[in-house]
N, C-alpha and C positions, 0 to 999 in steps of 0.2 A: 146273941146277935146284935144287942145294943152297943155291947163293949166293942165289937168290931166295928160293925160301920161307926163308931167313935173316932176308931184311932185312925181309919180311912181318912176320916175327913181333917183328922189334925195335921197327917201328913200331907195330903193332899193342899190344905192352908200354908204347911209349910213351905211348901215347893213352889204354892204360889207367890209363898212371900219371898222367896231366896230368886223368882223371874222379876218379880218388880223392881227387888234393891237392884239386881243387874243390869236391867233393862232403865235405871234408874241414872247410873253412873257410866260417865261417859271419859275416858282418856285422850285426848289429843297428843300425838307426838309433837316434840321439838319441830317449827317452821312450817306447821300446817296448820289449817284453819277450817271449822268444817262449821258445816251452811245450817243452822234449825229451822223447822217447819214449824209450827202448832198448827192444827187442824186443818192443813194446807197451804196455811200462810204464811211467810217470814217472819219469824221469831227475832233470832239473833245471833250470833258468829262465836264459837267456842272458841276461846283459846287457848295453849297448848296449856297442856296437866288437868287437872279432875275438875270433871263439870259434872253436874247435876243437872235433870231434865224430866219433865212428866213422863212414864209408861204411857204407852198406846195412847198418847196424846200428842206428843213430843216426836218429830222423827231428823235424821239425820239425813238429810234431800242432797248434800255437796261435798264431797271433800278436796279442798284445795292442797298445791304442792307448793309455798312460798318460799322457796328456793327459785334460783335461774337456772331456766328449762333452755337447753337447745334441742330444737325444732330443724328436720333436716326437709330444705324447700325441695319438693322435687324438681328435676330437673326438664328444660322448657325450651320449644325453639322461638328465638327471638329474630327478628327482623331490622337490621340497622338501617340507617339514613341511607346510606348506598345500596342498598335493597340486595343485602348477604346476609345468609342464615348462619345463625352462632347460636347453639346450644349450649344454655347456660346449666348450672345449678349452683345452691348457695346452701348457706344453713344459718340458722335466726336464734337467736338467743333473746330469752324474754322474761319476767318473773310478773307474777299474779300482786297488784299490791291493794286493789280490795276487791274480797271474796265474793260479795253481796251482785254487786254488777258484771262479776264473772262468774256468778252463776244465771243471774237473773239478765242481762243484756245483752246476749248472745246466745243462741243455742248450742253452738261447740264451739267456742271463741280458739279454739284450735285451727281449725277449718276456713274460721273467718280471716286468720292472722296470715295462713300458706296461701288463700285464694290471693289475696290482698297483694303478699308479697310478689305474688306471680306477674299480676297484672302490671303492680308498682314497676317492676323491674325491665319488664315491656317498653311498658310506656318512655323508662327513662334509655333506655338502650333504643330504642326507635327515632331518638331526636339524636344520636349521636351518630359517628362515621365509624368502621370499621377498628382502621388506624386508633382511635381516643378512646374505644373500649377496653384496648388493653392499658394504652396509660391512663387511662384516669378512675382505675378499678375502686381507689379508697374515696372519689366523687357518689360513683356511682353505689357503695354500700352507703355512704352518709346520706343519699336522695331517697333511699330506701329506708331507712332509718325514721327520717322528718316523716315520710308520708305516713308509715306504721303506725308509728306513736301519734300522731294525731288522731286517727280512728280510733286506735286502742283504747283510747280514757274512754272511752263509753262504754268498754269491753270489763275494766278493770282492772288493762292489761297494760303494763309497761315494757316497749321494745325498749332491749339494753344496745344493742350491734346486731349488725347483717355481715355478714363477710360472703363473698363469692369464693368456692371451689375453684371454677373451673368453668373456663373461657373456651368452647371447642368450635373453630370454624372450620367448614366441608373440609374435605381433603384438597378438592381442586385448588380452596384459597390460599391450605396451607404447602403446597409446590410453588403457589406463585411467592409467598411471601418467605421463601424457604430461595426460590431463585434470588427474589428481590431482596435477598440480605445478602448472599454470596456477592452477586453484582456490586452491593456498596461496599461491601469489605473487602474486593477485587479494585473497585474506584480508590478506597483510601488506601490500600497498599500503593497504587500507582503513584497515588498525590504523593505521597509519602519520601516513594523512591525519587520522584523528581525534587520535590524541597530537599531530600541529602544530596544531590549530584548539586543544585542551583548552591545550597549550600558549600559545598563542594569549590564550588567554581569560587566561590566569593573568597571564601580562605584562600585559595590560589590566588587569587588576586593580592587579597588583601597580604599575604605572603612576601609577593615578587615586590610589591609598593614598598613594604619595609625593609627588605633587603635593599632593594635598590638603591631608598632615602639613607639609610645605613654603609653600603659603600661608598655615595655618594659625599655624605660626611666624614664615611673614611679618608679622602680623598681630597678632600677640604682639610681637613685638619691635615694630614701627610705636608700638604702644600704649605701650610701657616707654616710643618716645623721647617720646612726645608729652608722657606725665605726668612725664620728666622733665625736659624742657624748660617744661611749666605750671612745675613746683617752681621749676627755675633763675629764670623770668621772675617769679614770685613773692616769692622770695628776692631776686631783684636791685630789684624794686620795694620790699619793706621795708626794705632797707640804704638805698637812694636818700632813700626818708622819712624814713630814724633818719638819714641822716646833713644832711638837709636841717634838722631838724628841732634835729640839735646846733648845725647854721652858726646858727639864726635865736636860738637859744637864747646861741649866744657871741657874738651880735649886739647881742642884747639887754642882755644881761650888760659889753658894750663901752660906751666913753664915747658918751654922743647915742644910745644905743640905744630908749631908753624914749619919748624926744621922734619921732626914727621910725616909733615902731609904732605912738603916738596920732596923727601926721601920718596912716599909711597906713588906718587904720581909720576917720580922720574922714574922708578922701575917697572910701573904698571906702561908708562911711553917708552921706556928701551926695551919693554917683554911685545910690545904691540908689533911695534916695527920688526923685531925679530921674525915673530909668524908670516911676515911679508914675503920672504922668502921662501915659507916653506909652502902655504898654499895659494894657487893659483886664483885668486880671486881679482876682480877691479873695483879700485877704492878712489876716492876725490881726494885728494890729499892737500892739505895747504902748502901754501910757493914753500914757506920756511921749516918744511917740516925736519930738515936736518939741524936746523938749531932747536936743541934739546933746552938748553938752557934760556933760549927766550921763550919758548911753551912752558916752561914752567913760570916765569916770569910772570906771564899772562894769564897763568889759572890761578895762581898766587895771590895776583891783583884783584879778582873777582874774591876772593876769599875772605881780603883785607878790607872790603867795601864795607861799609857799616852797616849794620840795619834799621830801620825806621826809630828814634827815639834812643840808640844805642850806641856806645864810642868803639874805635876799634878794638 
């Protein structure tokens, strides 16, 4: 009977020893952090890999998750500046960065961070107008952000971002603002249409002007060539005459010249008289026009007159 209750008791020691080593040895995972008590009181903060602690002295009161937690806000009706409900929700993103005053300075710093947010989000949507809640949605997470993280550090708690879901006003709001968009993109269609017609009109204008200024120099220049082609033709007929007029003049001036030009004048005066006969015209004739050979005399004499600075 001795040998048994022996070996009772050796096992018995064993098994007590094999709860202690276990009860003894603590593992933390990678990114968590877990809270010790001694004898009710805050000890000290495991960190992740093998820790060592008293048996039934020692207890494990917290275990933290330090990683970033999203946290989904529920969803909340909110009241804007123009006094229209908008039904928000959001979700909070957050990480624990000391364990000690997230366990210890807050009862569910969970609870404390969504009440917080809710209220926050109230507040800052209640000072604004309808209209500016949807545009200024990354305002309004960054207002929520500041306020969070202020409270938080006594929490233990760091807000990383707030982001908003989902912005839902009544249905009545959203017909009128469903009208009130069709209406302005019915407006800038119109504006639209009249800037291409105004436009429109301007190119015509501006069109007819260039054409116009463009004929109009056509028109000008046509004119420049014409009067200077009159000038050319003009010119080329005076040179023709000066220089016809120098041939008949070095003609004259040449031997048998003189006897030529009483040949041509007596036969161009016997061809004149001639046509006298044949057409009926009336003509002023000089007394002596039957003396041929004193008309020639006379044109002869004008012929032989000198000219200014020059011998016969």
């Amino acid at each position: 009977m001795f040998g048994i209750g022996s070996s009772l008791f050796t096992v018995a020691l064993f098994v007590v020893a094999i709860m202690v080593i276990v009860r003894a040895i603590r593992v933390v995972p990678q990114q968590h952090a877990w809270v010790v008590e001694r004898v009710g009181r805050f000890y000290a903060v495991l960190e992740p890999g093998l820790n060592f602690v008293i048996p039934f002295v020692d207890r494990v009161a917290f275990r933290h998750d330090l990683r970033e937690i999203p946290l989904d806000v529920p969803s909340q009706i909110c009241i804007t500046k123009d006094n229209t409900q908008l039904q928000v929700d959001g979700i909070l993103y957050f990480q624990v960065t000391d364990p000690k005053l997230a366990s210890y300075g807050s009862s569910n710093y969970i609870i404390a961070i969504t009440q917080l947010a809710q209220t926050t989000l109230r507040s800052i949507i209640g000072r604004m107008e309808l209209d500016r809640t949807f545009e200024e949605r990354e305002q309004i997470n960054a207002n929520v952000v500041a306020a969070l993280d202020e409270a938080a550090l006594n929490w233990g708690v760091k807000v990383l971002r707030y982001e908003i879901k989902d912005l839902t006003p009544p249905a009545e709001i959203l017909r009128a603002m469903q009208a009130q968009i069709t209406a302005e993109r019915e407006k800038r269609a119109v504006i639209a249409t009249s800037e291409g017609k105004k436009q429109e009109q301007i190119n015509l204008a501006v069109g007819a002007r260039e054409a116009a200024i463009a004929q109009s120099e056509g028109e000008k220049q046509a004119e420049i060539n014409n009067a200077q082609g009159q000038a050319a033709a003009i010119l080329a007929l005076a040179e023709a005459n000066a220089k016809a007029i120098r041939q008949v003049a070095e003609a004259i001036e040449g031997p048998g010249g003189l006897q030529s030009v009483n040949f041509k004048i007596a036969e161009q005066y016997v061809s004149a008289f001639g046509n006298l006969a044949v057409k009926a015209n009336t003509m002023i004739l000089p007394t002596n026009a039957a003396d041929v050979a004193g008309m020639i005399a006379t044109a002869m004499s004008v012929i032989r007159q000198p000219g200014p600075k020059q011998g016969g």
